[in-house]
N, C-alpha and C positions, 0 to 999 in steps of 0.2 A: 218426676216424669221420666219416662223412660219407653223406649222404642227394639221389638225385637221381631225377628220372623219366627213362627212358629210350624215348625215340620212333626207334623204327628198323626199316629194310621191309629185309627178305630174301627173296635167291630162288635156289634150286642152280642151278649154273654146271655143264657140262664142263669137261672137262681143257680142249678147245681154245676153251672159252669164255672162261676164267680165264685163260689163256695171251698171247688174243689182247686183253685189257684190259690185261692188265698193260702190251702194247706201247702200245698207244692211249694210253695216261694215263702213258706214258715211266717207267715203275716198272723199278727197275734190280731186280735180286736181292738186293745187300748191303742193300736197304732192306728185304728181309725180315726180319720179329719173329719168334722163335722162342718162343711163350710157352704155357703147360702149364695145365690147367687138371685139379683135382681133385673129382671131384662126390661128394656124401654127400647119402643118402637114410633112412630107418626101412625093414627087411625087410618093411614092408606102404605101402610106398609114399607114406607119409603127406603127404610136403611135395608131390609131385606131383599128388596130389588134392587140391590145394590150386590146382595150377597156381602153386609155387612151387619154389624151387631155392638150394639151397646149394652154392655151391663155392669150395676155392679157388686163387687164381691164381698161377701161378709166374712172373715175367718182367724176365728180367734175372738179378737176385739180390736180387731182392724179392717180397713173399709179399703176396697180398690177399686176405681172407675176405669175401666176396658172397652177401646172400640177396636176391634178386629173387620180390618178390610184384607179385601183380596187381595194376594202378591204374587210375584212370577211362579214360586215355589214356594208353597206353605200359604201363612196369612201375615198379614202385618198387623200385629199387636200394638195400639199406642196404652201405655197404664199411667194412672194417675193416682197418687195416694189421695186419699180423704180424710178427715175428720167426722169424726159419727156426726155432728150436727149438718156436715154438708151433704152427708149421705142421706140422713131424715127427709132433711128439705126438699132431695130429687126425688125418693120415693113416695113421700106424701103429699108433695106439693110442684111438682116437677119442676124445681130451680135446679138448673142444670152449675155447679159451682167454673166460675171462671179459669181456662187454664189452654192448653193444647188440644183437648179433645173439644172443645164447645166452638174452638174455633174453625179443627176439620171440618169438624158438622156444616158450619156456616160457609166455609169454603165449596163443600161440595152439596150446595144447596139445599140440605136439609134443613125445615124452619123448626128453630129453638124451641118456640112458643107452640110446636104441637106433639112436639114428643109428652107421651102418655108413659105411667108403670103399667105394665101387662103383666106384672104378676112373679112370684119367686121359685126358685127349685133348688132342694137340697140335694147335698150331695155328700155322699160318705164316704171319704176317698183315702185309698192305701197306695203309696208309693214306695217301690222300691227300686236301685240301679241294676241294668239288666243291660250288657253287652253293648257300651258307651252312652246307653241312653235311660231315658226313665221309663220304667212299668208301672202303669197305674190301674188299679180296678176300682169301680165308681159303681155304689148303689145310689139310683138316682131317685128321687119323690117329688112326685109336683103334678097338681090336679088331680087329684084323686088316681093318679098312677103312677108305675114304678119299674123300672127296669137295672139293669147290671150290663157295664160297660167294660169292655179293656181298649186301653191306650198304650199308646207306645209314644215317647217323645226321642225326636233322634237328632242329629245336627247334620245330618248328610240323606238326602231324601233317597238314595239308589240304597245303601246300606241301612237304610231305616226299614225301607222296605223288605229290603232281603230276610234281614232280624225278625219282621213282624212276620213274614209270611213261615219261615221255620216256627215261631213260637205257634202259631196256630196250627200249622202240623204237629208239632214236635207233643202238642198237649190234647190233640182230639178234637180242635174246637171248629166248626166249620168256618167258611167265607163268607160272611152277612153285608150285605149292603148297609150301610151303618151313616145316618145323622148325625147331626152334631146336636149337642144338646138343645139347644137355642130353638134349630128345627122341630125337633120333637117338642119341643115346650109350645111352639105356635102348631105344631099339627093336632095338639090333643086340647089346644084351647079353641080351635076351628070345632073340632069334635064335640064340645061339649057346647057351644055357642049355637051347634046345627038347630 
């Protein structure tokens, strides 16, 4: 188990946005991550009105349970390793395995016994270090849609930001109002639910 703040600036990419970084920053293809991400919610939305998120992660052939709540600056990341049978159980049968995050949840009143799977989104992800921090571009799949993402992870939010707003000038790419995945995963499952 393990506990971090997570300071990171996002902004949607095109197809030939994403395309054309990947060449600039010499990112081959086999350096793509193919890693799966499972989100669970309550049927009335409860962790999102919180402006938190549960999910968990599949990459590789290791399984990670992640609840991200809000923090002064960034998000507070709690993660928990899994066992593939523990991760089965949450996803197809929603036993949430014992540990630190099952007990936030109970702490801040979310009931156990109604968190739901909503469903999974993959994500194709190239990282590289870029000016103290991480660069990441992300083609995303889930619901029958798909988008292209850069991130920026940085450890100082004034200098993260500075970094991310030069690389967006510095490479052509406009200022997008930009979700976070989790968002976009519930805004195009609202959309298809209409």
């Amino acid at each position: 188990m393990s506990e971090n703040i997570e300071i990171e600036f996002k902004n949607m990419l095109t197809k030939a946005e994403y395309e054309n970084l990947l060449k600039k920053f010499n990112i081959d293809y086999k350096q793509i991550i193919t890693q799966e991400n499972h989100y669970f919610d309550t049927p009335s939305f409860s962790l999102k009105a919180t402006s938190s998120a549960l999910r968990i992660r599949k990459k590789k052939n290791t399984y990670e349970m992640t609840l991200k709540q809000p923090a002064k600056v960034g998000l507070l990341e709690t993660n928990q390793t899994l066992t593939e049978e523990e991760a089965y159980h949450a996803i197809h049968f929603g036993n949430l395995p014992f540990g630190k995050i099952k007990d936030i949840l109970k702490e801040n009143g979310i009931s156990i016994s109604e968190l739901e799977y909503f469903g999974s989104l993959v994500t194709n992800r190239a990282e590289t270090d870029y000016k103290k921090g991480l660069l990441v571009l992300d083609h995303s799949i889930y619901l029958q849609h798909e988008d292209y993402e850069l991130e920026f992870e940085a450890e100082n939010y004034e200098e993260g930001k500075q970094v991310f707003q030069e690389l967006l000038h510095d490479y052509h790419v406009p200022e997008r109002k930009t979700e976070n995945k989790i968002q976009r995963f519930y805004r195009q499952k609202h959309e298809i639910n209409k």
